[in-house]
N, C-alpha and C positions, 0 to 999 in steps of 0.2 A: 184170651185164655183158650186153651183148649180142651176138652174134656180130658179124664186121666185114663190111661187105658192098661192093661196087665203087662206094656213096656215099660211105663214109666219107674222109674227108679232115681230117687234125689230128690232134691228140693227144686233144683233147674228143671226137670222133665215137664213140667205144665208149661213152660214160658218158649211162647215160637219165636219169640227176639233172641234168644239163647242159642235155637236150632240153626235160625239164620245167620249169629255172628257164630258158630261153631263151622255150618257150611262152608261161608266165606274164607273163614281162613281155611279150612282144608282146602279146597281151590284154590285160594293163592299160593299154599305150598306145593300145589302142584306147578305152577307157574312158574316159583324160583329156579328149579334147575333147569327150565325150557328155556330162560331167561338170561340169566347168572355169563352162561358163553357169551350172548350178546352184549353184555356191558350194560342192559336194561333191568330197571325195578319195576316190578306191575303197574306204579301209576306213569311210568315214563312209559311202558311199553300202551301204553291204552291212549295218551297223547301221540303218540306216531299214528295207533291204529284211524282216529282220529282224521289224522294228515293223510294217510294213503288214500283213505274215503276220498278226502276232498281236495290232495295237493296243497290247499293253501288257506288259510281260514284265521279268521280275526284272533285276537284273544278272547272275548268276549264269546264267540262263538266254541270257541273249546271250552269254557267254562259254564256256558249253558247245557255242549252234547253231555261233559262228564259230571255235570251235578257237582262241582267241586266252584270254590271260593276263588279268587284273584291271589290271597295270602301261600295257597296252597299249588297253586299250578306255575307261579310265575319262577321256581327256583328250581321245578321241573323243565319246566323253558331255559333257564338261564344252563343249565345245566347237560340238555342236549343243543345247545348250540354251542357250546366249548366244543362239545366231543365233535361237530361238523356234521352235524345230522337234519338240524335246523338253521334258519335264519329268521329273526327280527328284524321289521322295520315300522318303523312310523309309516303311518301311510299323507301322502300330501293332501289330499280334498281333508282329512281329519286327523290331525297332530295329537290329537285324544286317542286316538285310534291305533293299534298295533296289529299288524300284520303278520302270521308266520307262514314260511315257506318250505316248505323239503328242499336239500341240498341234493346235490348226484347221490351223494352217500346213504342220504336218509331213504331213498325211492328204493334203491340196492337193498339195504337193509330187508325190504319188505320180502323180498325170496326168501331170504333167512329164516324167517316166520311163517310160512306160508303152512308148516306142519304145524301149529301149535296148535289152531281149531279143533281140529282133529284130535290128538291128545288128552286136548283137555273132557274135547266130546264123549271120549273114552272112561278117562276117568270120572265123569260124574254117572258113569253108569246105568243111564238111563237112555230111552228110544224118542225119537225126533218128534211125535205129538207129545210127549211129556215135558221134554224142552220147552214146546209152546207153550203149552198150559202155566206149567212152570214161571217161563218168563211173563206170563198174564197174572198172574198172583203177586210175581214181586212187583209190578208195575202196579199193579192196583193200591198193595201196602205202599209204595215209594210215595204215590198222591196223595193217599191219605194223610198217614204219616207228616207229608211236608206242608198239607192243609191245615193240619190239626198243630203243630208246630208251630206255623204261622198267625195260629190265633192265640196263642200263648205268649 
């Protein structure tokens, strides 16, 4: 909790899980119509982001960078390799194991996006050491969080 201050207004104003699921979705609406042109949904576009990183990476491996479940990533998968963005394969030395690749198209895409940083950097309206601190705070809640989670 936070203490309450002569902002606060509501029943929500003490609760910072509120502030950050109210953040988050204004940021991702700012994402849809950067998006929307490309054919991409926020979690599809942060699995390509993913892929640019690295060209090429397990499934396993995108499911650990984004903090997301197998149930939840794999119809994202399934779904940019229709469109020809990605490819799946088993990989030989482990049959268990899946593989994704960028296509010519998927690597292309990435110019497309190369403005969106930027954008968004914009709209959360804040200066490049605050960004840091920022992302040092939700990283710190994200551990906690998934510690304490864990023991439950």
């Amino acid at each position: 909790m936070r203490p309450d201050t002569e902002d606060d207004i509501g029943p929500l104003s003490p609760m910072p899980c509120f502030d950050l699921y109210a953040a988050s979705r204004s940021v991702t609406a700012v994402y849809r119509p950067l998006l929307e042109p490309l054919g991409l949904t926020y979690p599809q576009y942060l699995v390509m982001v993913v892929l640019w990183q690295h060209e090429e990476s397990t499934v396993r491996e995108i499911l650990r960078e984004l903090q997301l479940d197998y149930n939840t990533v794999s119809p994202l998968l399934k779904r940019l390799e229709t469109r020809g963005l990605l490819v799946r394969r088993r990989r030989t030395d482990d049959e268990r194991s899946v593989t994704v690749a960028l296509t010519d198209e998927g690597r292309d895409l990435r110019e497309r996006t190369r403005h969106i940083p930027d954008v968004i950097g914009a709209a959360m309206g804040i200066d490049g050491p605050t960004v840091i601190k920022l992302r040092e705070i939700l990283r710190t809640i994200t551990a906690s969080a998934t510690a304490h989670a864990a023991k439950t």
